[in-house]
C-alpha positions, 0 to 999 in steps of 0.5 A: 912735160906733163904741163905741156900734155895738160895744155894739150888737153886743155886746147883740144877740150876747147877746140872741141866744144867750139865745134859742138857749138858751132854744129848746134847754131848750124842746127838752129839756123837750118830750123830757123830756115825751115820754119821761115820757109813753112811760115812763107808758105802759109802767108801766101796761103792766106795772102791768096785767099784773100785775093779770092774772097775779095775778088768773089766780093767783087763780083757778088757786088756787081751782082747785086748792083745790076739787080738792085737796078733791074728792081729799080726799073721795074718799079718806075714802070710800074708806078707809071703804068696807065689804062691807055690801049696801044695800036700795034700793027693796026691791032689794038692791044690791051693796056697790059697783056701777059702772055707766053711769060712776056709783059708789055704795057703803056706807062707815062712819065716821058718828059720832053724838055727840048720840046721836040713833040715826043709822046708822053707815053710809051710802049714797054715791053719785059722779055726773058730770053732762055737761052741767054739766061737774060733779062731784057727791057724793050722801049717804043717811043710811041703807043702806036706802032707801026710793023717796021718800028724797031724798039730800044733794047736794054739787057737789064739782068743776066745770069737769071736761071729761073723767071716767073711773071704773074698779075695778080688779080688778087689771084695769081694769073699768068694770062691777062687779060683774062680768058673770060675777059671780052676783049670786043669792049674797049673798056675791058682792055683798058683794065689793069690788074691790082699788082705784078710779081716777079719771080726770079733765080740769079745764081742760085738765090731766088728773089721776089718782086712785087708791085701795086698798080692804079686800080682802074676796077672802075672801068669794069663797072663802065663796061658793063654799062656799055653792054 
């Protein structure tokens, strides 16, 4: 009898700690659930993030693409500007003009390989639109222009918050020709300033362009003779 009720005891010992056993590996398990579910969370967390940072990289190299090509095509024109006067309108203007934040000159470098008799120079024209916050580069196919001639527009740069041209003479202008210049002598509207500087915010970073151009100071000399 004893030996029974010792049995007895025995078997509700072992059946008592199985169940203790099996509530501590229900523990374990639901903190393994738990931790799963805060590790989830923050992988996606960080797998997020990097979407972003790639996606703002994405976007900043764009940027940089689209300005890199603006420098590039303010540098051909400026290395390829010349001393040659343009008949707009039936108005002679000066080889260069800055006026009102708008740059316009005549420059070389137009090739013909059809031989279709194109011009080799043409009329260039940089013009910033406020309102747009753009940049855009206006072409005319030929240094005399008539009134209803149309020219070829290209936005070279958007998003520009802030923009600044000025000659440099060596002093800085923001008018040219000069207001002292006579404009009566053709020789005088042939001159070109020394450089060009491009002042401009694109999204909250400020950048600075600037340029050397063919020094016709020379012709300022045959100017004078001419007077």
């Amino acid at each position: 009898m004893n030996d029974f009720k010792h049995s007895n005891k025995t078997l509700n010992n072992k059946n008592k700690h199985k169940t203790q056993e099996l509530g501590f590996t229900l523990v374990e398990l639901l903190v393994s659930i738990a931790i799963f579910a805060v590790l989830s969370a923050l992988g996606w967390k960080v797998f997020d993030y990097l979407l972003k940072v790639r996606d703002r990289n994405a976007v900043h190299e764009e940027h940089l693409a689209a300005l890199q090509d603006a420098y590039l095509q303010f540098q051909r024109d400026s290395l390829q500007i010349v001393p040659l006067t343009a008949n707009i309108a039936g108005t002679v203007q000066p080889a260069l003009v800055l006026n009102n934040q708008t740059l316009s000159f005549t420059k070389s470098g137009v090739s013909d390989p059809l031989q279709q008799g194109l011009s080799p120079y043409e009329r260039i024209e940089y013009r910033y639109d406020t309102q747009q916050k753009k940049l855009y580069r206006l072409k005319y196919a030929n240094i005399n222009v008539s009134q209803t001639q149309q020219p070829v527009s290209s936005e070279l740069l958007s998003n520009v918050d802030q923009f600044e041209i000025t000659v440099l003479n060596p002093d800085t202008l923001t008018q040219w020709p000069d207001v002292n210049t006579d404009v009566n002598n053709l020789q005088n509207l042939r001159v070109l300033p020394r450089g060009l500087r491009i002042k401009l915010t694109v999204q909250d970073v400020e950048y600075e362009w600037m340029m050397s151009l063919l020094n016709t100071q020379f012709l300022k000399a045959q100017a004078k003779q001419s007077n």
